[in-house]
C-alpha positions as YAML, in Angstrom:
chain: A
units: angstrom
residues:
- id: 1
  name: UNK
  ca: [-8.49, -4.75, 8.42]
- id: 2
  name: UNK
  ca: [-7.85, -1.09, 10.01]
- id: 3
  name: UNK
  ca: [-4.33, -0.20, 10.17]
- id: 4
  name: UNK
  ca: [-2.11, -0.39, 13.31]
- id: 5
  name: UNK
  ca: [-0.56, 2.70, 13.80]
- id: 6
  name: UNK
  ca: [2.95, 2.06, 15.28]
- id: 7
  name: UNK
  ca: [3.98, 5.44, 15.81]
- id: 8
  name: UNK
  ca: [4.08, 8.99, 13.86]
- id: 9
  name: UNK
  ca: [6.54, 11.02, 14.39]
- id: 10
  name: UNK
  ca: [7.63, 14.60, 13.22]
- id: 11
  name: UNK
  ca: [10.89, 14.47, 11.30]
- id: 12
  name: UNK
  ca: [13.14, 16.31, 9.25]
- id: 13
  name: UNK
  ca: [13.67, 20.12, 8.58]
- id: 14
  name: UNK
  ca: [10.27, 20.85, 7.64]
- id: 15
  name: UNK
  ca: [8.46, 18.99, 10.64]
- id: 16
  name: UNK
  ca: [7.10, 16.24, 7.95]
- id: 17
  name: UNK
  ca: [4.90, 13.38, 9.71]
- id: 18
  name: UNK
  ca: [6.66, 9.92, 9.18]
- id: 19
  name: UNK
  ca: [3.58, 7.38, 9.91]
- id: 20
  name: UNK
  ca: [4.62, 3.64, 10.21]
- id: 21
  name: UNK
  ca: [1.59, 0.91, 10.51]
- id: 22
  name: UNK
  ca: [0.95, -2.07, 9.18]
- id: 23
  name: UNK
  ca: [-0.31, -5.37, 11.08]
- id: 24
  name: UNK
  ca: [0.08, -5.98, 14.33]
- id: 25
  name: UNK
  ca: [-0.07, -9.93, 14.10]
- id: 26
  name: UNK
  ca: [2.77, -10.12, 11.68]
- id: 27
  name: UNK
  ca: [4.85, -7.28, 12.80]
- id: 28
  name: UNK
  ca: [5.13, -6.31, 8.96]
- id: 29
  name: UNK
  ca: [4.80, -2.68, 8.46]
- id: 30
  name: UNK
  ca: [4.91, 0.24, 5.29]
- id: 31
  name: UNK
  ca: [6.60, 3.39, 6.41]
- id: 32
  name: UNK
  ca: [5.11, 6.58, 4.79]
- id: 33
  name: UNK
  ca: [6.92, 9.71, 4.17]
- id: 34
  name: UNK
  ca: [10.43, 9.10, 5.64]
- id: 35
  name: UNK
  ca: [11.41, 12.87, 5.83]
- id: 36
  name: UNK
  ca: [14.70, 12.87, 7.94]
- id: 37
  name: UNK
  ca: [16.36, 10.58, 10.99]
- id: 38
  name: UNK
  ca: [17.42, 7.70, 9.26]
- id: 39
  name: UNK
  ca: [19.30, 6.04, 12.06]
- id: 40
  name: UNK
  ca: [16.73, 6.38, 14.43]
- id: 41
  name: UNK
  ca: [13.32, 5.67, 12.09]
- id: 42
  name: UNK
  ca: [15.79, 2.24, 11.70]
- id: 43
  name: UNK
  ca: [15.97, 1.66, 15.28]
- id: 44
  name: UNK
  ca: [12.35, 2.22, 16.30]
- id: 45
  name: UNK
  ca: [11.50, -0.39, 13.91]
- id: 46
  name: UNK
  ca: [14.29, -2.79, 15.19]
- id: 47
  name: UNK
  ca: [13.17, -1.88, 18.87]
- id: 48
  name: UNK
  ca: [9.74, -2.80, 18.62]
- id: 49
  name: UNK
  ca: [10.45, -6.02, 16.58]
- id: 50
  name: UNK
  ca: [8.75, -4.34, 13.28]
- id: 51
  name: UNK
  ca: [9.46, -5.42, 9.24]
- id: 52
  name: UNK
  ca: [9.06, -2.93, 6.98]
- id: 53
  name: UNK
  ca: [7.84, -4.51, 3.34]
- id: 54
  name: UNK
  ca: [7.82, -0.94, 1.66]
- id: 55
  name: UNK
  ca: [9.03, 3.03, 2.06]
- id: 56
  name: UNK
  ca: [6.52, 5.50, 0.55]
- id: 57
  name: UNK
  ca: [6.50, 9.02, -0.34]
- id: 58
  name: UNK
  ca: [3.09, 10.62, -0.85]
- id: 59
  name: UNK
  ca: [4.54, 12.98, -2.99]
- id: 60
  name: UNK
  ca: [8.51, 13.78, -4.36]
- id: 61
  name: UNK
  ca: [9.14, 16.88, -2.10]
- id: 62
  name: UNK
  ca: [12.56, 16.91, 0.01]
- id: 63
  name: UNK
  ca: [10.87, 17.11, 3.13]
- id: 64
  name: UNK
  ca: [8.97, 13.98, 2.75]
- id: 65
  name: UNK
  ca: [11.96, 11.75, 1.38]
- id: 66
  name: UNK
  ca: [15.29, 13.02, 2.88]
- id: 67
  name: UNK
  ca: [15.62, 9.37, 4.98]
- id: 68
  name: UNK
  ca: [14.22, 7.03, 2.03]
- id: 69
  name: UNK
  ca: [17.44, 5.90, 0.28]
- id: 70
  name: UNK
  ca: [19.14, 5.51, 3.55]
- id: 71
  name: UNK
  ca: [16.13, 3.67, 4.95]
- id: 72
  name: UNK
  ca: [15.94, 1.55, 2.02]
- id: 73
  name: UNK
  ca: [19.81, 0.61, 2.38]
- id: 74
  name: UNK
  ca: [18.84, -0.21, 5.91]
- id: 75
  name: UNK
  ca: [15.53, -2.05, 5.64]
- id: 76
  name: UNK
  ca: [15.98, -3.58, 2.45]
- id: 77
  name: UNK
  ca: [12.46, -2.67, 1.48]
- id: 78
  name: UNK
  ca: [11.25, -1.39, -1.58]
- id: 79
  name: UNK
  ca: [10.86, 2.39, -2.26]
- id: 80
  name: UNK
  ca: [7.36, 3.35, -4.18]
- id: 81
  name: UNK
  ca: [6.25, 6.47, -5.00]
- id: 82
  name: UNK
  ca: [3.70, 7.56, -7.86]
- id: 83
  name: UNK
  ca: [4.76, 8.05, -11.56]
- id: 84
  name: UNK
  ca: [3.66, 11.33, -12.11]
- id: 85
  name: UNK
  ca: [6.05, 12.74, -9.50]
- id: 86
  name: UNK
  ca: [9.17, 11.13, -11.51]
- id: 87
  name: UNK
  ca: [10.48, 14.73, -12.54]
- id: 88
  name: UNK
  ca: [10.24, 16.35, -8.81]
- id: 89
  name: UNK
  ca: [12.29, 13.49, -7.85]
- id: 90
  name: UNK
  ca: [14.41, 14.58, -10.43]
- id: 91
  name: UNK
  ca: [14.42, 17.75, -8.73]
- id: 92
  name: UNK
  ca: [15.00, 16.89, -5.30]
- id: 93
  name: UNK
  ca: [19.02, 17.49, -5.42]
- id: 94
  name: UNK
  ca: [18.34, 21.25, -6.93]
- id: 95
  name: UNK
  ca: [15.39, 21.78, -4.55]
- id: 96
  name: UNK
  ca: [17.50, 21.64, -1.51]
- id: 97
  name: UNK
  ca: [19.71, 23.64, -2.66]
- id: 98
  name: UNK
  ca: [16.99, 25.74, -3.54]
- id: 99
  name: UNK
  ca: [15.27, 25.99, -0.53]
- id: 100
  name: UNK
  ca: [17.50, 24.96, 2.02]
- id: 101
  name: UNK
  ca: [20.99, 25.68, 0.79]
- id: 102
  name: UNK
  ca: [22.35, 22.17, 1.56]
- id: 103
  name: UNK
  ca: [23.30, 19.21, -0.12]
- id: 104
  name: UNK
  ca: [20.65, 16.67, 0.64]
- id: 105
  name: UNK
  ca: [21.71, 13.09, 0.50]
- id: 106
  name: UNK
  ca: [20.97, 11.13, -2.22]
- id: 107
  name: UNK
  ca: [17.35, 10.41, -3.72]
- id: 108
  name: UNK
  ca: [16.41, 6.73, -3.67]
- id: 109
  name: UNK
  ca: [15.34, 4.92, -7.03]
- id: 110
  name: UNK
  ca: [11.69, 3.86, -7.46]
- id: 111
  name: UNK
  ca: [11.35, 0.25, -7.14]
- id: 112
  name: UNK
  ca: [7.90, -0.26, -7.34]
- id: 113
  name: UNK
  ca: [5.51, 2.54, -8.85]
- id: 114
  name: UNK
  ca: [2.35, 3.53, -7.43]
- id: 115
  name: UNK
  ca: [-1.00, 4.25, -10.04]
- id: 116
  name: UNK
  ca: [-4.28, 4.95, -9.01]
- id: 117
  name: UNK
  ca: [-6.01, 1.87, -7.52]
- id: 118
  name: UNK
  ca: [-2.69, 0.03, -6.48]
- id: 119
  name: UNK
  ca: [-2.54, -1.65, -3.19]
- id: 120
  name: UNK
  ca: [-0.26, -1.64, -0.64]
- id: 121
  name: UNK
  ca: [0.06, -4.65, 1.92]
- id: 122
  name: UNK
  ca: [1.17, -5.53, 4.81]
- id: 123
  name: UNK
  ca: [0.10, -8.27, 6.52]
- id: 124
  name: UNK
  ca: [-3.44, -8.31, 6.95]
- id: 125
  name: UNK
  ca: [-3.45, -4.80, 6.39]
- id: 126
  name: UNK
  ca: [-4.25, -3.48, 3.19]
- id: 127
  name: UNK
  ca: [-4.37, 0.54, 1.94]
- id: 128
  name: UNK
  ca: [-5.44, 1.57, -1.27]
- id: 129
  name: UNK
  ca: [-3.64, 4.18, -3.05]
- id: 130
  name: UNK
  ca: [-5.66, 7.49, -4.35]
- id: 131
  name: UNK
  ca: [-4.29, 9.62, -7.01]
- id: 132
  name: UNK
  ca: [-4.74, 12.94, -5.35]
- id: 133
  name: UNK
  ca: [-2.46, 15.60, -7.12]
- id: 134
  name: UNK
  ca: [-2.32, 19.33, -6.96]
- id: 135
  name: UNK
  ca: [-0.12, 19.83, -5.16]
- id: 136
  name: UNK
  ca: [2.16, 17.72, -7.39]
- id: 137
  name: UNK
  ca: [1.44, 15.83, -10.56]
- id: 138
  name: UNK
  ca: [1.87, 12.24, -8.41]
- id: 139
  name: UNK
  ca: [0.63, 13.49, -4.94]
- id: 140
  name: UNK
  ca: [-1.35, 10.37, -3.79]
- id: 141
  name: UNK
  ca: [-3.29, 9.73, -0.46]
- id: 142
  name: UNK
  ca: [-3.60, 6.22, 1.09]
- id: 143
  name: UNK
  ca: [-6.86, 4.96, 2.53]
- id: 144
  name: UNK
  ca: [-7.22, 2.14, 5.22]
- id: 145
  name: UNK
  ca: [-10.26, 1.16, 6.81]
- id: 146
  name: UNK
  ca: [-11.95, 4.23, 8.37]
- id: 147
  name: UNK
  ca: [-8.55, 5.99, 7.81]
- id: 148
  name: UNK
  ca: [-6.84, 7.93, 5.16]
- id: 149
  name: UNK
  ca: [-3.25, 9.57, 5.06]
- id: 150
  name: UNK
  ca: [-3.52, 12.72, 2.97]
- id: 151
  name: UNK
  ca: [0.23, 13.80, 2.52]
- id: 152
  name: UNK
  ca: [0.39, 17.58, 1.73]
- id: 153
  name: UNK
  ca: [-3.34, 17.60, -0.22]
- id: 154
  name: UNK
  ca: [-5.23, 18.15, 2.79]
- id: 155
  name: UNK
  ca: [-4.66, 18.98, 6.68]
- id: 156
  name: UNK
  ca: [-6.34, 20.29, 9.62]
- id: 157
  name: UNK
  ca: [-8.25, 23.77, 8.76]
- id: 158
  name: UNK
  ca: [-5.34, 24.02, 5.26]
- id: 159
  name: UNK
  ca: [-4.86, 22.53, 2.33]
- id: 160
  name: UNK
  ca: [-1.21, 21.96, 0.65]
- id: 161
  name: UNK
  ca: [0.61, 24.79, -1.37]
- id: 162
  name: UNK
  ca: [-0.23, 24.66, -5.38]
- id: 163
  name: UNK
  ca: [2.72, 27.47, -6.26]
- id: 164
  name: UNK
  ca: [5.12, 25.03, -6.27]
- id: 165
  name: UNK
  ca: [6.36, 23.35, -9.83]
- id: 166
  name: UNK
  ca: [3.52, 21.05, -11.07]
- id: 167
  name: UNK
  ca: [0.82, 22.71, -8.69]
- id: 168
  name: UNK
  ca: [-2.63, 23.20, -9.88]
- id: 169
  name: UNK
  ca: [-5.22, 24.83, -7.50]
- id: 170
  name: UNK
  ca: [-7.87, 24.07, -9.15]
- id: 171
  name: UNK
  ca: [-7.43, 20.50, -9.44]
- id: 172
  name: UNK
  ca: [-6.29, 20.52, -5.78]
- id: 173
  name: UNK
  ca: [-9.59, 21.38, -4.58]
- id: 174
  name: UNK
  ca: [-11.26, 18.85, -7.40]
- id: 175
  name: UNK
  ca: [-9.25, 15.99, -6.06]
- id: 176
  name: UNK
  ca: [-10.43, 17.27, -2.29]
- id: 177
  name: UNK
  ca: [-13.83, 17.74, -2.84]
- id: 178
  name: UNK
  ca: [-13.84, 14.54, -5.24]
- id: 179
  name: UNK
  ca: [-11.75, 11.87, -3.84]
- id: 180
  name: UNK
  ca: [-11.29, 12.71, 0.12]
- id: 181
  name: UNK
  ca: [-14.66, 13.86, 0.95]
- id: 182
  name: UNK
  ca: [-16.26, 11.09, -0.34]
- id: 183
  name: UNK
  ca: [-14.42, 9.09, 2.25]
- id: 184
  name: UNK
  ca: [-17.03, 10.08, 4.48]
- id: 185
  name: UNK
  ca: [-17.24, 12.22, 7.68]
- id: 186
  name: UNK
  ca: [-16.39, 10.09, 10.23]
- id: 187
  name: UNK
  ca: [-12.79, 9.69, 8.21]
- id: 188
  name: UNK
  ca: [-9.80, 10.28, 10.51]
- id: 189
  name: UNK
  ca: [-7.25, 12.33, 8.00]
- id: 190
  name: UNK
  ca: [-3.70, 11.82, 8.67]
- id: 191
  name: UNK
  ca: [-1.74, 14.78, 7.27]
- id: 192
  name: UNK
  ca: [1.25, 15.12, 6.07]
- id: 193
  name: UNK
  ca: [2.06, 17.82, 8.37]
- id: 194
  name: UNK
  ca: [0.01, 18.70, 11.64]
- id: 195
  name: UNK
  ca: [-2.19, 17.09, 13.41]
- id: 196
  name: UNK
  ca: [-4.83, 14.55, 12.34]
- id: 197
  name: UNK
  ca: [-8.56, 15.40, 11.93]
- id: 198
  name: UNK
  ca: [-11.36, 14.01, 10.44]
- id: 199
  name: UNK
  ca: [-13.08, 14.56, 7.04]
- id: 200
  name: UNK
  ca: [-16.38, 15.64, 8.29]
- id: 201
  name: UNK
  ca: [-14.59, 18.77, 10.56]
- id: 202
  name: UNK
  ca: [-12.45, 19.75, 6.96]
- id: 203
  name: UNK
  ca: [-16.03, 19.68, 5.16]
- id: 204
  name: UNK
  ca: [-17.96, 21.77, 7.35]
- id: 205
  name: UNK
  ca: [-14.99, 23.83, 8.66]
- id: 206
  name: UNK
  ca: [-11.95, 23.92, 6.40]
- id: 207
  name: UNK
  ca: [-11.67, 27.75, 5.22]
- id: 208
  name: UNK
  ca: [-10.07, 26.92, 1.62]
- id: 209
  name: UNK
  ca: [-12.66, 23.62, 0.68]
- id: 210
  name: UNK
  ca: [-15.14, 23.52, 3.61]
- id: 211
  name: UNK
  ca: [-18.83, 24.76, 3.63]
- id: 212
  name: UNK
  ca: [-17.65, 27.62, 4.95]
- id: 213
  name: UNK
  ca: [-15.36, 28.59, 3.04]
- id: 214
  name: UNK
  ca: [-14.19, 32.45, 2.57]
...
């Protein structure tokens, strides 16, 4: 069945887009890329009478993970994230520091891992997990029916970073051009910053993978 979208929300320092659906029969719900506000991603799904069954990051980056372990403390549910992002998560402690110059609270553990071809449920609602990286070595993208959230591999007119530790350009725009665009053009992309789009506008128009491309 398509995915209920609850809400999305920008959170966090870097403006990351938290996305909770799920089914709307059941209530139960999987809550993607929990990048700040705790407290108050907790409440929403209190307020409107929601379950979470899993927390997932779309990639190990700070910004997309800041509110999982509290989140998980909170919800009780499961934390998931793909294997091949195991050493950013590693990471995440230094890469505050790094890049923010703050002590981020801690990371949470992996209770579940994610693999290409995995599927996440909720409900009635089922997505399918993509192995997408490039911009990390476990980036993954989630596909629903008709729907697909892309965390940082692709986004309206942009594509994610690949200078960051375990980046690869090249494979970036492989996985894009690969894995997303045969998704088909009428696609909505949920990113994991900005707002959505669709695949058909990134493949005619997207400057870095689109037709047009420079």
């Amino acid at each position: 069945m398509p995915f209920a979208l609850f809400f999305q929300r920008e959170v966090g320092p870097l403006a990351c887009n938290c996305y909770v659906i799920g089914d709307p029969q059941t209530r139960e719900v999987i809550v993607v890329d929990p990048g700040g506000e705790p407290a108050e991603l907790a409440e929403l799904l209190t307020t409107n009478e929601l379950k979470a069954v899993a927390i997932v990051a779309t990639h190990a980056h700070f910004d997309h993970l800041i509110a999982a372990q509290e989140l998980r403390a909170l919800t009780g549910a499961p934390f998931r994230l793909h294997t091949g992002d195991r050493g950013l998560l590693d990471w995440y402690l230094e890469s505050g520091r790094l890049f923010l110059g703050v002590e981020l609270p801690p990371p949470p553990e992996i209770d579940a891992p994610l693999n290409e071809g995995d599927r996440l449920v909720a409900g009635a609602m089922e997505l399918e997990v993509l192995h997408t990286p490039g911009h990390s070595p476990g980036s993954i993208s989630l596909v629903g029916a008709g729907d697909v959230l892309s965390g940082d591999a692709l986004f309206a007119s942009s594509i994610g970073r690949s200078d960051l530790p375990g980046g690869d350009e090249t494979l970036l725009l492989e996985m894009i051009r690969g894995k997303l665009f045969a998704l088909g053009d009428d696609t909505t992309v949920h990113p994991g910053h900005g707002p959505s789009t669709t695949i058909g506008e990134e493949r005619r128009n997207n400057p870095f993978v689109g037709e047009g491309r420079r």
